[in-house]
C-alpha positions as CSV (number, residue, x, y, z in Angstrom):
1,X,161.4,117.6,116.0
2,X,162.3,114.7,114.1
3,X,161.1,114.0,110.0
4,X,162.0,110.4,108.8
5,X,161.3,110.1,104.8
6,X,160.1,106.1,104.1
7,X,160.2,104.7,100.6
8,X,158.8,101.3,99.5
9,X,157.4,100.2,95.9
10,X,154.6,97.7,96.3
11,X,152.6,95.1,93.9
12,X,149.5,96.7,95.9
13,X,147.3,99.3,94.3
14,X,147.1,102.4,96.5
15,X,143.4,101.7,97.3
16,X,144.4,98.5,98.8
17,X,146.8,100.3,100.8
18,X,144.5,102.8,101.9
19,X,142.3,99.7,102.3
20,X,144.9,98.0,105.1
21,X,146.0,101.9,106.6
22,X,142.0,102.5,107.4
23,X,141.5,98.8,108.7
24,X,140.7,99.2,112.6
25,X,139.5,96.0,112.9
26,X,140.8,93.4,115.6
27,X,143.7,92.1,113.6
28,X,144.9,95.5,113.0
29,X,148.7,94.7,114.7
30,X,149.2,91.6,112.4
31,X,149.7,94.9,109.7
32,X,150.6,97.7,112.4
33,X,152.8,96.2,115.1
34,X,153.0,99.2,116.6
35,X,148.8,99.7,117.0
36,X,148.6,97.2,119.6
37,X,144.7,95.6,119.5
38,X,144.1,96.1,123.0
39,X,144.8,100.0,122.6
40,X,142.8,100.6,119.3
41,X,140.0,102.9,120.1
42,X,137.8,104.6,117.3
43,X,136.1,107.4,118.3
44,X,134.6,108.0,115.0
45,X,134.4,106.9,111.8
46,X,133.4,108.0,108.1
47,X,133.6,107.2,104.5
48,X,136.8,109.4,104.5
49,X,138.1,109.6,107.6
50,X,138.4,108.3,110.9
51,X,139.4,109.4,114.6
52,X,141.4,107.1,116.0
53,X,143.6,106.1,119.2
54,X,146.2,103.9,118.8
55,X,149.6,102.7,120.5
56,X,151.7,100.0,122.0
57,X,154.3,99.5,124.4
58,X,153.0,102.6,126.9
59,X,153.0,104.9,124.2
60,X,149.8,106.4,122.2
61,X,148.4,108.8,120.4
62,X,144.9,109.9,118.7
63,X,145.0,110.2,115.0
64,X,142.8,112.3,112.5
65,X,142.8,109.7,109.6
66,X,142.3,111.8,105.9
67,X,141.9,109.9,103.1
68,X,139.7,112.3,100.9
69,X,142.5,112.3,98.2
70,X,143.0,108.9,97.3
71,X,146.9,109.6,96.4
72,X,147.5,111.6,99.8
73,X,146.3,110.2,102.8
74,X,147.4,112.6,106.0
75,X,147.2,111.2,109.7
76,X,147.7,114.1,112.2
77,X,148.4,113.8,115.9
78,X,145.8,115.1,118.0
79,X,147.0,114.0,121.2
80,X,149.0,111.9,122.7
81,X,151.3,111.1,125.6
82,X,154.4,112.3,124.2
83,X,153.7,113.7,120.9
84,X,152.5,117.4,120.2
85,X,153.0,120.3,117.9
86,X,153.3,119.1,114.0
87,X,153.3,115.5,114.9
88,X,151.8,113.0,111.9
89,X,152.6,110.8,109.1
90,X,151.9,111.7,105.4
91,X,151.4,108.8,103.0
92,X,152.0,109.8,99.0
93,X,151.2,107.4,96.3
94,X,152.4,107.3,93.0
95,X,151.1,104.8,90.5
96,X,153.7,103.4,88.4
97,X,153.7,102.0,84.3
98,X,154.5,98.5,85.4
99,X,151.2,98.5,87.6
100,X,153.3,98.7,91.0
101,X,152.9,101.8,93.6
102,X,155.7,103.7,95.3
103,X,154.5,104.7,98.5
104,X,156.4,107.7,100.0
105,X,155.8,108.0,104.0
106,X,156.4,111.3,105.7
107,X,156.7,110.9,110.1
108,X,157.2,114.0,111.7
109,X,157.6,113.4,115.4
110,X,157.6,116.6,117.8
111,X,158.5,115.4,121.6
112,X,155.7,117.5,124.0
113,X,157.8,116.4,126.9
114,X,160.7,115.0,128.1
115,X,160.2,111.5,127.2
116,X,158.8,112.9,123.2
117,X,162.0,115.2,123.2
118,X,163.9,111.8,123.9
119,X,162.2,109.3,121.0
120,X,162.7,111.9,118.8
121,X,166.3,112.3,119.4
122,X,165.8,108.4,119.2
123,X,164.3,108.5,116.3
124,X,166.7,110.5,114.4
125,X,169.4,108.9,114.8
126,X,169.3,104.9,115.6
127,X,165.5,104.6,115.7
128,X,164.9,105.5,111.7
129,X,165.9,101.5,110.9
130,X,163.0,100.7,113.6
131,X,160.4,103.0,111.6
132,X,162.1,101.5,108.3
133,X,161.6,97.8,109.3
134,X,157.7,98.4,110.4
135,X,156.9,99.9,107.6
136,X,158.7,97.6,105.2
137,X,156.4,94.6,107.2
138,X,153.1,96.5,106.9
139,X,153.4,96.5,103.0
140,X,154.8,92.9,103.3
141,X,151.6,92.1,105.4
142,X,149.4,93.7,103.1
143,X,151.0,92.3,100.1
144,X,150.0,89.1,101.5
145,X,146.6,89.6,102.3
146,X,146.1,90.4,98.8
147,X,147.6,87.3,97.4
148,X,145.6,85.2,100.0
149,X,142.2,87.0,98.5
150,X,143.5,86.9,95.3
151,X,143.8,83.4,95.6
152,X,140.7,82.5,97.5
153,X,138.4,84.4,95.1
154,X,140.7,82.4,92.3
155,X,141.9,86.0,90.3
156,X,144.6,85.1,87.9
157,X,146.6,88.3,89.7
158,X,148.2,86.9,92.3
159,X,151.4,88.5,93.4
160,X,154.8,86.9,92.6
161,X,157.5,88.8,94.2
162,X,160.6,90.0,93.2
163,X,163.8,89.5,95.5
164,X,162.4,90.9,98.9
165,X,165.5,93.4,99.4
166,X,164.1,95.1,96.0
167,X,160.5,95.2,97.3
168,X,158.9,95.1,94.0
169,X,156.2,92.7,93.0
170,X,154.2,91.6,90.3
171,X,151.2,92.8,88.4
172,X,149.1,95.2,90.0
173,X,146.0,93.5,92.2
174,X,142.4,93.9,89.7
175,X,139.8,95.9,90.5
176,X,137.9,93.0,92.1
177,X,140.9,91.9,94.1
178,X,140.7,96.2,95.7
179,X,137.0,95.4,96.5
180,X,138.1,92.4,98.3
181,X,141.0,93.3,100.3
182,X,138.4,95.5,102.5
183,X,136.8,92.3,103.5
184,X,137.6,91.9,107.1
185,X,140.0,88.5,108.3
């Protein structure tokens, strides 16, 4: 079994993060490039959750999305092709004084077979930059839907980021900008 610990800080809000993580719409690679659009499936979906099956490159797995607690949003495998046992990813967020969010990212990866027990081993050791690097363009993604809404509903909030290998941005998005990211593309 293999647990990767992710770190970014973000100019988002975590309600616009939430927003982006519980966006199954069609554009939902352009944040998540490993959800490939063609193998998105929602099986169900409510004001707090969602059942979802997602994957790329041969690989997928069915999701029970919780986002009941607004700071704690848990994702738990509940099948998949090569993931089993405590498979999932947790998502923390603490709201910092400056207005930014850290977001802390738990991915726990238990191999059900051969080729699990394999990406894991994977994962633990070379493939941790791969998780790194998707997660650090999903908030980059994100970040810039937020400033393209910001800037189409003309908010005086629009992010200006810091130097990217920092990964903290400006003032947090306003409420109306959190509404607004939840529009659709």
């Amino acid at each position: 079994m293999s647990t990767i610990r992710l770190h970014r800080t973000t100019s988002l809000t975590p309600e616009q993060y939430v927003a982006g993580l519980t966006d199954f719409g069609p554009a939902r690679s352009k944040l998540f490039a490993n959800s490939a659009d063609a193998d998105l499936k929602v099986h169900d979906r409510g004001p707090l959750h969602a059942d979802v099956t997602e994957g790329s490159g041969g690989i997928w797995e069915r999701l029970h999305y919780d986002w009941s607690d607004p700071d704690h949003v848990v994702l738990t495998t509940t099948d998949s092709n090569v993931w089993g046992g405590a498979s999932g990813h947790i998502y923390h967020f603490t709201r910092r004084l400056d207005g930014s969010t850290d977001i802390d990212v738990v991915v726990v990866r238990d191999g059900k077979n051969l080729k699990g027990w394999i990406l894991g081993l994977v994962l633990r050791t070379v493939g941790r930059g791969v998780l790194e690097k998707a997660f650090e363009n999903s908030v980059k993604a994100m970040e810039a839907r937020s400033a393209a809404v910001s800037r189409a509903i003309g908010s005086p909030h629009s992010a200006h980021p810091a130097p990217a290998a920092r990964l903290k941005f400006g003032p947090a998005a306003s409420q109306h900008e959190t509404s607004a990211c939840q529009l659709p593309n």
